[in-house]
N, C-alpha and C positions, 0 to 999 in steps of 0.2 A: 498286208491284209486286204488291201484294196485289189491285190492280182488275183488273192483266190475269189473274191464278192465277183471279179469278172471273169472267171474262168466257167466259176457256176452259173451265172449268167449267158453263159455260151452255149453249156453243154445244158442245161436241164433248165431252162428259161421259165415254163409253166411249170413245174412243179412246185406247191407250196411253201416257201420259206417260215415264215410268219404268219402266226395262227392265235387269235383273241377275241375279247367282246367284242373288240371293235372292229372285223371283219379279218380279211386276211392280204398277203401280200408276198410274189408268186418271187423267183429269183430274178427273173428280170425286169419287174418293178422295184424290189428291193433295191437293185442294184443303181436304177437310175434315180430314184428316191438319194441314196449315199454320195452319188456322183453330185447332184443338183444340190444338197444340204452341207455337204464339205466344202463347196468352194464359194458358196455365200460364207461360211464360217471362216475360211481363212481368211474372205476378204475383210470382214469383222473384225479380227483378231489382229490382223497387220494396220488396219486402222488406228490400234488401241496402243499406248505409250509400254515399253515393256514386253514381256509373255505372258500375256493373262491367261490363266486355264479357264475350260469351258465347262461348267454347272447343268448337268439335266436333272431338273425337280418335277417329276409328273409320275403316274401310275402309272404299273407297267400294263404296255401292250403293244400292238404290231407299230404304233406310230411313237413312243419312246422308244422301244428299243430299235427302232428304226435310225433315232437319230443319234442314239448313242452309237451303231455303229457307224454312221455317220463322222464323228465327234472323234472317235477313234480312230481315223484315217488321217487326219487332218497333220498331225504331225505337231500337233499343242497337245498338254498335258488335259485330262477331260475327270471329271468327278463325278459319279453317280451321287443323288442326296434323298438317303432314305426318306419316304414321306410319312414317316413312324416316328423318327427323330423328335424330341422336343426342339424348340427355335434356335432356344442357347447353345444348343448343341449343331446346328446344323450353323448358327454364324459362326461359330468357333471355327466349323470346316473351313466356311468361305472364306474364311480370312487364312487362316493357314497353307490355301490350297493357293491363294491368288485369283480365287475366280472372278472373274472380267465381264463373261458374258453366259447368263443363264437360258437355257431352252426352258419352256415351261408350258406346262399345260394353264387352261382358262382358270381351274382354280386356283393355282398358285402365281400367279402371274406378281399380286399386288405385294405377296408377299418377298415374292424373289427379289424385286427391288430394292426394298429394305434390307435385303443382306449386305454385310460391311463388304467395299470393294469394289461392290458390284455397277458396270459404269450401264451393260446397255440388257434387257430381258426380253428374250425372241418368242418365237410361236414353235414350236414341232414339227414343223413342215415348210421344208421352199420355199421360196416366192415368186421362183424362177424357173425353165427351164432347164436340164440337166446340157453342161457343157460339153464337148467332141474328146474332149480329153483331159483326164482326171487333174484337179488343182492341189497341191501337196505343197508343205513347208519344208522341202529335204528331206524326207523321210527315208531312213534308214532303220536295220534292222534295231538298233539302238537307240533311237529316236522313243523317247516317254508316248508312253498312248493314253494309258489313265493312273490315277493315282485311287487305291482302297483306304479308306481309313478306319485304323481299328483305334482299340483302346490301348492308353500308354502304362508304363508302369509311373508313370511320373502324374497320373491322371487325366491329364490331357491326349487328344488324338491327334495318333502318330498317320502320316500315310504313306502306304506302301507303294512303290513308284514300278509298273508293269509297261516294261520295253514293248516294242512290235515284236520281237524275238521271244517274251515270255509268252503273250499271250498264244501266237502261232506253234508252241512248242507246246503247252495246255490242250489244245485241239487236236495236236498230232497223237500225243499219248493219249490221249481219252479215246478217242476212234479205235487205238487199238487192245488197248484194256477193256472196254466197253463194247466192241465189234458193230460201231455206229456204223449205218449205209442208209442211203438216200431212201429206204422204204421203212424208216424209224422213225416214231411221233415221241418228241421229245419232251418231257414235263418241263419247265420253269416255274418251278413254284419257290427257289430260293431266293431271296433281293438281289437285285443287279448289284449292289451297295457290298454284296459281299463278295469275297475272292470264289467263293461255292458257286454264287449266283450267274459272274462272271465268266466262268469256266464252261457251266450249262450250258448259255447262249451261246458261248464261241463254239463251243464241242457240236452246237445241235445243226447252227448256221451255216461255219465252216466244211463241215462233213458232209452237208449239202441233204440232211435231213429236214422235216418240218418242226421246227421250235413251235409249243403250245404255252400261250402265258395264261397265269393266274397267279394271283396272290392269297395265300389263304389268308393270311395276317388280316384281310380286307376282308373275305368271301364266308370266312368261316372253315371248318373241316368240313361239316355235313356237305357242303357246294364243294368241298374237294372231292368224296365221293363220289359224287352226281358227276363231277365235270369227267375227271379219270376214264370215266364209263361211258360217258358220250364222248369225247373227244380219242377215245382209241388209242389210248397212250401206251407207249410201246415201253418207253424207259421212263421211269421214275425217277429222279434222285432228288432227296429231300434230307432234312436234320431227323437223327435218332425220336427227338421229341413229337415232331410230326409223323412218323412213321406208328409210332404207340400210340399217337389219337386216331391215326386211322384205324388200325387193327380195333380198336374199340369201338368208333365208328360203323364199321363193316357189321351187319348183319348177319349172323348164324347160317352158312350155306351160300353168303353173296360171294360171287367171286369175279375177281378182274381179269376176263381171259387174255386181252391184249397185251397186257403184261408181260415182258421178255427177262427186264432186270429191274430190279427195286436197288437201288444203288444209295448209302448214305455216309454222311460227311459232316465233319466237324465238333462230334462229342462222341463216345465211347457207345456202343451198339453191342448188344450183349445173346446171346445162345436165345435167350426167351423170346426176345422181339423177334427171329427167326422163325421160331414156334411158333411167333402169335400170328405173323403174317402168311405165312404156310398156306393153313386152309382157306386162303382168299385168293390166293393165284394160283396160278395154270398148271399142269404137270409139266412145264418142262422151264418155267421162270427160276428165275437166280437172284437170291439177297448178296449183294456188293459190297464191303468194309470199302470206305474209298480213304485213304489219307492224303492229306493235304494240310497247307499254311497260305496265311496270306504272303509270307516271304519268298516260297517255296512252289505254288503253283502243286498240282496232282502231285503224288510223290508215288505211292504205291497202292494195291487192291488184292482182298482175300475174299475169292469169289468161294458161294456154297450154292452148290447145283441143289438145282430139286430131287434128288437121289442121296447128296452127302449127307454125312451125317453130320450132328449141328453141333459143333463146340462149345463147351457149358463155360461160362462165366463171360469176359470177355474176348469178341472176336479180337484173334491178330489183326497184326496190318498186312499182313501179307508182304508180295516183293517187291522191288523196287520195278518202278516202269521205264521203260527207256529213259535215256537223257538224261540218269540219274545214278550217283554211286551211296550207298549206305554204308559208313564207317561208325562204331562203338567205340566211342575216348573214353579214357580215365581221365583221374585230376589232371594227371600230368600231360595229358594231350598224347598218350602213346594209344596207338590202335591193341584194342581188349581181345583177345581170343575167343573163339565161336564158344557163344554159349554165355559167358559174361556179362553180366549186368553193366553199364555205364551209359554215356550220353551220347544221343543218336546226332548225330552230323551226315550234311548230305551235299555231295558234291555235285558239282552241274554246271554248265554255259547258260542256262535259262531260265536263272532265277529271276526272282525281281531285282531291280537296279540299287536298292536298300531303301532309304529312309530319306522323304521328300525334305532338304535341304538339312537333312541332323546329321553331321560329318559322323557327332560322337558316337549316335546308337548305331550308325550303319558302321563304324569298324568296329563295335562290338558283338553285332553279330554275324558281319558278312566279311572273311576271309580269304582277299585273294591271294590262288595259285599260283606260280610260276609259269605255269602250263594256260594260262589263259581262263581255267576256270576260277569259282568261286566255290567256298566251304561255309556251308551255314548251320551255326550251333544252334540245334531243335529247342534246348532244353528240357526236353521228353528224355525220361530214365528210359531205356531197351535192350534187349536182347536179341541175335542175329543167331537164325541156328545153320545146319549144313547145310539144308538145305538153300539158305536166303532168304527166310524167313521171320518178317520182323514183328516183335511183340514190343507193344508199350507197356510200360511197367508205372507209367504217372508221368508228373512233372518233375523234374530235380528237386524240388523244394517240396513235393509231396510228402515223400518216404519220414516215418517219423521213428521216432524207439521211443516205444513204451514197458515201460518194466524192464527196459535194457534187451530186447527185443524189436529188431526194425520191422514194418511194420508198414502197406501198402495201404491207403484209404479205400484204391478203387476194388481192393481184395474185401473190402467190407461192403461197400457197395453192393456187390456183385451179391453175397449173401442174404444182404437186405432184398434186392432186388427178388430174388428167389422164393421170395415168400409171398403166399397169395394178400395178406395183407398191408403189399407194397404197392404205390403205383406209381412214383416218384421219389427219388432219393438223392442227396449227398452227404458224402463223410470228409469232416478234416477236423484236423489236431489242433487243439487251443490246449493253452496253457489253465494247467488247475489251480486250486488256492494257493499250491506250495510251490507253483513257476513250474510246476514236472508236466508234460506234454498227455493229454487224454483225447480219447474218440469221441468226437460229438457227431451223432447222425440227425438231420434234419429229413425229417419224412412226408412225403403226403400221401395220406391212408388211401386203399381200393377200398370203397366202399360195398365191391362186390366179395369182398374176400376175409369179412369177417372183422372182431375188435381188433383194433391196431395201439394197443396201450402200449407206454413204453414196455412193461414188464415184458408182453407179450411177442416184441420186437425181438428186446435182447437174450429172449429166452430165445427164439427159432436163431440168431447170429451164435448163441453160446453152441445149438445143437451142431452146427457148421465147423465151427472156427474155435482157434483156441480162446480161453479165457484171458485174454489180455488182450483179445483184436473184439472185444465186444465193446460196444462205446457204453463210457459210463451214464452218458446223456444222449435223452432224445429227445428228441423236440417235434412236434407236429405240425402239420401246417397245412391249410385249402391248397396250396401250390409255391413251388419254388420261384425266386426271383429270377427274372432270366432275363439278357437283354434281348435287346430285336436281332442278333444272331442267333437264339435260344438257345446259349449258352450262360450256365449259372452264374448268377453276378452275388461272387461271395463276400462282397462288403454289405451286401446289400440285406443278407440272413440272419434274421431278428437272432439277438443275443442268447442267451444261454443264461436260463434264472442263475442265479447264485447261490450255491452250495457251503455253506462252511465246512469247516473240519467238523469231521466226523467225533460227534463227542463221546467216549467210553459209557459201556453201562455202568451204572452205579449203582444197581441192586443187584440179587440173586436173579429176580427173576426177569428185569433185562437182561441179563447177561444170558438167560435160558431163550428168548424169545429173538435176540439180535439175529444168530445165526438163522434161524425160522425166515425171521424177515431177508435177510440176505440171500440164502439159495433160493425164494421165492421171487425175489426180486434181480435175481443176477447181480448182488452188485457183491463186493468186500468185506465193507462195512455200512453198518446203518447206524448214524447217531442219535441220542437217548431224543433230543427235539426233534427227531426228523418225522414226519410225516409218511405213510407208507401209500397212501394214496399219491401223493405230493411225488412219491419217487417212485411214479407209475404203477402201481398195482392197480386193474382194475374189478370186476366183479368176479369174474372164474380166480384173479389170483387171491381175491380176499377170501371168496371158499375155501381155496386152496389154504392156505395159513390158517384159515378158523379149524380147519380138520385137523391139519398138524399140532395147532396147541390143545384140542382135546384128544388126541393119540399121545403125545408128549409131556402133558401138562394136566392132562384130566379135566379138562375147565372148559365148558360148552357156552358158546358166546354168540353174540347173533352179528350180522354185517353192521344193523345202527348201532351197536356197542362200538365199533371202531368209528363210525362217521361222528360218533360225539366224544371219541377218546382219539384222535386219528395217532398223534404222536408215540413213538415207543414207550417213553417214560408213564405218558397217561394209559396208553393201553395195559401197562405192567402194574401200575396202580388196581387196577380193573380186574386183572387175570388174580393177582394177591389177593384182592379183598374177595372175590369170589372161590378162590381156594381156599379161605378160613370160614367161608360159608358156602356149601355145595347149594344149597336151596335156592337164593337168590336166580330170579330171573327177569326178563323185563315185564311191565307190566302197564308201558303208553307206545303207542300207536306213533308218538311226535317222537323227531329227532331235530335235535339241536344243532345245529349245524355250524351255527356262529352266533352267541348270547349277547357280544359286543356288540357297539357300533351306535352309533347317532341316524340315523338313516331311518325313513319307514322301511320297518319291516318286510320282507318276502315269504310267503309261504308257496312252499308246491307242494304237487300233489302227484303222487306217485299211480301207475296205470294200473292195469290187472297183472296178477302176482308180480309187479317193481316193488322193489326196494326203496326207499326211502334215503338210503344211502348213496345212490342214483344222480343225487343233487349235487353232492359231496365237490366235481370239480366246477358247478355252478357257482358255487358258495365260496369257491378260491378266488374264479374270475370276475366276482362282483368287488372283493377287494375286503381289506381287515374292517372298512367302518360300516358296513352293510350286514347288519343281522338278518339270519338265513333260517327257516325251520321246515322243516319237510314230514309229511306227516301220509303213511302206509296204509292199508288195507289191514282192515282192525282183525288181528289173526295172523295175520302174516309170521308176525315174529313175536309178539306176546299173547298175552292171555284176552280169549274175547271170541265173539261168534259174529261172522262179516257182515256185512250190512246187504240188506238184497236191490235196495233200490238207491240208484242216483241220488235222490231227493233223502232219505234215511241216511246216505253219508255225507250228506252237505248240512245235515242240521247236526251232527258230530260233531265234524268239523267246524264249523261256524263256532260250537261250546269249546272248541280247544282253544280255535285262534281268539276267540275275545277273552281268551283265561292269561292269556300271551301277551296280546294287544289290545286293551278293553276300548282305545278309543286310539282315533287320529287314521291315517291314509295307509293302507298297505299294497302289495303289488301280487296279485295271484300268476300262479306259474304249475301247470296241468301237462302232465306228459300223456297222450296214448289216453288211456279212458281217464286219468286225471286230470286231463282239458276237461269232461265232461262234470269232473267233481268242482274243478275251478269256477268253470264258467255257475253252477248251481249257489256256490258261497257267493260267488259277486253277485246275483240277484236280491240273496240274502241279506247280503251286507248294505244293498243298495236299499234296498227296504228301511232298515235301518238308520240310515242317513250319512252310512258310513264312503269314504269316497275309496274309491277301486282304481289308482294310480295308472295301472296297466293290464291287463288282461294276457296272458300271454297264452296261447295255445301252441303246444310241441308237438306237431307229427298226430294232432288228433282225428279221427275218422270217426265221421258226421253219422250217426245211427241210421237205422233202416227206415223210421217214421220221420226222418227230419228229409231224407234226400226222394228226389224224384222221383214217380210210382213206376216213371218206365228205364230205371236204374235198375241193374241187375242185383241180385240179390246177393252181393260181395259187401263184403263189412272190415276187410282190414284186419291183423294179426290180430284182432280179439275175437273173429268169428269164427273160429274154428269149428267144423263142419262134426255135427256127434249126435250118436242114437239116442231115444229113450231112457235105454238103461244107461247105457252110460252117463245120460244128464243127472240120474237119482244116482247114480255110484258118487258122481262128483257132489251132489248137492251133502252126500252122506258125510264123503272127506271132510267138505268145506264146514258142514256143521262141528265137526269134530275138531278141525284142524286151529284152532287154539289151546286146545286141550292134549291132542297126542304130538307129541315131535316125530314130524317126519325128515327125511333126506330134503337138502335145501332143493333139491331139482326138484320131487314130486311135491314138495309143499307148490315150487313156483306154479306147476304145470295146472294143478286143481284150485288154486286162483286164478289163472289167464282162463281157465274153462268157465269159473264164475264171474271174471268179467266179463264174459264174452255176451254172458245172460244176462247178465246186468244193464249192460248198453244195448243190447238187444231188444228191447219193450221201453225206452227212454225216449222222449220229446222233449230235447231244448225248445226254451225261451228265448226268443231274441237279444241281444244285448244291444243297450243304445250306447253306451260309456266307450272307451278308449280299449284296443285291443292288436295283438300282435298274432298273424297266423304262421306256426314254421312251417314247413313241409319238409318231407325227404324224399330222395327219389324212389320210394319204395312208394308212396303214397299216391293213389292214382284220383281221390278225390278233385273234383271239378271245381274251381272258384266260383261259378258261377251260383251252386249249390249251396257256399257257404256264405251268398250278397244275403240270404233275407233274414239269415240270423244273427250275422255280425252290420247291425245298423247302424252303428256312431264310427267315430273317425279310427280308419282300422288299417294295417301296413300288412303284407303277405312277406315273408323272405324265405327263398329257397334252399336250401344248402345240399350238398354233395354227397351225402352220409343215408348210411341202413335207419331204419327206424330205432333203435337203441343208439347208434353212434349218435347223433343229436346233443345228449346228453354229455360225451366226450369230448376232450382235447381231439384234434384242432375246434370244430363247429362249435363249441359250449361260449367258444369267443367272443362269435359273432352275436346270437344271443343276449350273453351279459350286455354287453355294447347297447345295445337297445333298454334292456331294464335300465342301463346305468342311467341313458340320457333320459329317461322317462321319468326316474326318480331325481335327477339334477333339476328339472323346471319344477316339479313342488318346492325340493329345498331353495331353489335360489328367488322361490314366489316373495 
């Protein structure tokens, strides 16, 4: 490695190697910077009892990675130490690794000391002049250069041991998979600490290109942006994950023209992210599948030109790259004929040397040949077509059978992914009540892309996929766990509520309503206790079922009939008693959401034309001992003519809730113009004497008299822009619309045009009390607008979600989390 740092140092001396914050560093500084920092190192090292490996803990930029190549010359084993790591995890290394002696930057200096081992902690730079001729421990092409360490199956990290032969053999093939040349500005934006990050710098160094560092981990995406663009980056190569926050990032029309090849590595890259980064680069740039291991070094690349067309699901791996053979085993270790599913293995001279001091795991997965190479079992399921074309199929331990049907996760995936209500995702198989193997998909919603309920999931994977590759669970969530490889760390993926068996109906008209609930819900079965909200239904599928059981069943019900019956058995009680009486309808504005519980009470308060039902996974997440009631726009769904002003439905309101809760502390909770109804009862209440626990406001937008005369005259989803006439058609509906049923849409549509009025001539009061403000990103309201109405001790929390998601799994979490602790310091007063 040190003959080619000096060969580039001959031939192209001024030319930029190294490129960062912290200035730059041409090839012939580089090189005598390596020359001068390797042979104080060796002298270090031969000082010290032993072969101590040599620790660089510092951010990256032209002076670490200066000295890591340095470190790597030396002919001692050298360890990158993510500065992401927690402690425990990073002495764990240094003990495992043997490090001796750490390079460190000024802020980690105090720390470095304190790692187990560790005898002496230098500075990142020389202290000397570079010597006439290079200082080396015998370095040979087999001679350890650094050790990667990943994660073990045993729990603890393993580190993977990278010859002078691998790394120089990483460089060779990326130069020509990649078509690197010295007029290439090469990103680093993966951690040195990984085999990805590793490969970057050699690829970018070696080739006698300019290497650009940054961290985003550090900088952010948005500064990836920015930087990309100033800094003229030619090649990208970064993790799947990072490449989707850019595409998201990037501006409508911005585009990276320097851009040659977006190249990515180390999780599965799929047809859409192709899509999605497309109109942001150049007409002639190329998206790169790159495969690789930390065992394995680059293995092979399925490049897609700006011209191809973009393969739906996920991209292959494409072929192998020089230095390298791909063979498909069976159990039995025989070679599978083209085409065959089985276990990728891949022969070579230039793997890693195995597993740093572990005899056992490196002859388990490192194979030598006869012939002088080495066979290393991937554990990745594959197929190899005529061409030499390699497709991963998962992990061996992926592939599951459901229903007696095998069954691919990342083929669910891929589905999930597909839908505009996806923006991250994983699928794997856990065991059901009965030990039998089910799909559980863990998702994080696009909030640009509409509801992301479960129903709503596994209904777009059922329209895909067969009915047995639908998962029976989803689960929500702000973001997947991932480590600082951002790769998913699936111990780490919150559990999966728990399901009983599905209990039989016991009446006629459960047993008429099961199947209702089932093909609405995609699932089998749905048992007589089960909750149809609870097993993802949300508001379009609970219209959905209210249609079908009066097309089926004759029996016309409103959404708060299920938020106060939510169970099969209860709702079937309901659907009964209302077929032996057609008449019955509702006839209060409150729904009961949960009667139980020792707790002060919660009320919300539903917007213009919400539902009251709305609350419904609020009232899950607050937990069984927390009594919940939500209370709608009088009209909405019973008998009644609305109320015109703010102030008229908080003097309602205030007669319902003290008919509920005549004394003691409650917690108001106001979504969208029911922040406006909230905030009016808690003044009420305070009047009274009564104490207002929490104030919560969801996603509400501050009226046109409350916000700043030189604010534009935008009001947020209740001000919907409408003529004269139209204002007296709607005033007409809305007077009526207790009295005529209409379709659940245009009832909603002619209350959001009455709230729109409604809050449109309103002047909140300030509040002094305690108060909690959401926002969504739809919500472009100013904080500073809402200092002089919210006076007392008040929290702002942002979340990720549409203006109606808020109210939904995942976000409804964070949320309750706040009520809860709001209401724990009363009770524990």
């Amino acid at each position: 490695m040190l003959g080619r740092l000096a060969e580039l140092a001959h031939w192209i001396p001024d030319a930029v190697a190294l490129e960062a914050a912290d200035g730059s560093l041409t090839f012939g500084e580089l090189y005598q910077r390596v020359l001068a920092l390797s042979a104080e190192l060796v002298e270090a090292v031969e000082a010290l009892p032993g072969t101590p490996s040599v620790g660089i803990w510092a951010e990256q930029d032209t002076t670490s990675v200066a000295a890591l190549l340095a470190a790597l010359t030396t002919g001692t084993p050298c360890v990158e130490l993510d500065i992401t790591l927690p402690e425990a995890r990073l002495a764990e290394i240094a003990q495992r690794a043997d490090i001796g002696i750490v390079l460190a930057d000024d802020a980690r200096r105090e720390a470095a000391a304190a790692l187990p081992g560790v005898v002496e902690v230098r500075g990142l730079l020389p202290t000397r002049e570079a010597p006439a001729e290079p200082v080396q421990r015998g370095v040979t092409g087999d001679t350890p250069a650094c050790l990667l360490f990943t994660s073990g199956t045993t729990g603890a990290p393993k580190g993977v041991v990278y010859t002078q032969r691998t790394v120089l053999a990483g460089s060779y093939n990326s130069r020509d998979a990649l078509r690197i040349t010295p007029a290439d500005r090469v990103a680093l934006v993966f951690p040195i600490s990984f085999a990805a990050g590793l490969i970057v710098m050699t690829m970018g160094v070696l080739n006698g290109a300019t290497t650009c560092i940054r961290d985003p981990r550090v900088h952010g995406v948005a500064d990836a942006v920015d930087w990309i663009q100033s800094e003229r980056v030619s090649l990208l190569a970064c993790a799947p994950s990072l490449l989707r926050a850019l595409s998201s990032a990037l501006a409508d029309g911005q585009v990276l023209p320097h851009l040659r090849i977006v190249t990515t590595a180390g999780e599965k890259i799929f047809g859409q992210d192709v899509l999605d980064i497309r109109p942001h680069l150049g007409p002639h740039a190329s998206v790169v599948n790159w495969l690789g291991s930390s065992e394995t070094q680059a293995l092979s690349t399925f490049e897609v030109a700006a011209d191809d067309p973009v393969p739906p699901g996920v991209l292959p791996a494409g072929r192998a790259l020089p230095l390298h053979v791909f063979e498909i085993l069976g159990e039995d270790g025989a070679v599978l004929p083209v085409g065959e599913p089985g276990i990728l293995h891949i022969t070579s001279e230039h793997h890693a040397a195995g597993y740093w001091k572990d005899k056992e795991q490196t002859a388990e997965k490192f194979l030598p040949l006869p012939d002088g190479r080495v066979r290393v079992r991937s554990g990745d399921r594959a197929t190899l077509d005529e061409d030499g074309v390699l497709r991963l199929l998962g992990r061996a331990d992926d592939a599951v059978k459901i229903r007696g049907y095998l069954v691919e996760p990342a083929e669910v995936e891929v589905a999930l992914r597909s839908l505009p209500q996806v923006r991250d995702v994983v699928v794997r198989a856990q065991p059901d009540e009965r030990g039998l193997d089910r799909l559980v998909a863990w998702v994080v919603p696009d909030p640009a892309g509409g509801t992301a309920s479960p129903a709503v999931l596994r209904s777009g994977v059922a329209r895909r996929l067969p009915a047995y590759m639908v998962p029976r669970d989803v689960v929500l969530l702000e973001e997947l766990p991932r480590n600082e490889r951002g790769k998913v760390v699936a111990a780490a993926l919150p559990p999966v509520p728990e399901r009983p068996t599905p209990v039989p109906p016991a009446t006629p008209t459960e047993a008429a309503l099961e199947p209702i609930w089932g093909r609405i819900l995609h699932l089998d079965h749905v048992g007589r206790d089960e909750s149809f909200t609870a097993l993802g239904g949300d508001s379009l599928a609970v219209e959905e079922m209210l249609a079908s059981v009066t097309s089926h069943l004759g029996v016309e019900l409103a959404t708060a009939d299920l938020a106060e019956r939510p169970t099969l058995t209860e709702f079937a009680a309901l659907v009964a008693a209302r077929s032996a009486d057609p008449s019955g309808r509702r006839t209060s504005n409150v729904v009961r959401l949960r009667t139980t519980g020792t707790r002060p009470p919660v009320f919300c308060f539903a917007g213009a034309g919400g539902a009251a039902a709305a609350f419904s996974p609020l009232a899950g997440a607050l937990g069984p001992d927390q009594p919940v009631y939500a209370l709608q726009v009088r009209g909405l769904e019973d008998r009644g003519v609305p109320d015109w002003t703010v102030g008229q439905a908080a003097r309602r309101y205030l007669r319902q809730l003290e008919e509920i809760a005549p004394e003691g502390p409650v917690v108001l909770v106001g979504h969208s113009l029911g922040g406006l109804f909230a905030l009016a009862v808690a003044h009420l209440l305070r009047q009274r004497g009564r104490e207002v626990v929490d104030l919560v406001l969801v996603d509400t937008y501050l009226p046109l008299r409350a916000r700043p005369d030189d604010v534009p005259r935008r009001q947020g989803p209740e001000a919907a822009p409408i003529t004269r006439a139209e204002l007296w058609r709607t005033r007409l509906q809305v007077l009526t619309a207790g009295l005529v049923r209409r379709p659940a849409e245009v009832q909603q549509e002619v209350f959001h045009q009455h709230g729109a009025r409604v809050a449109r001539f309103h002047r909140p009061q300030p509040w002094p009390g305690r108060a909690l403000l959401v926002l969504s990103t739809e919500n472009d309201d100013e904080l500073a607008w809402w200092e002089p109405l919210l006076t007392g001790e008040h929290e702002v929390l942002r979340l990720e979600g549409d203006h109606n998601a808020l109210l939904r799994l995942p976000y409804v979490v964070r949320i309750a989390e706040q009520v809860t602790a709001a209401v724990d310091g009363v009770v524990q007063r």
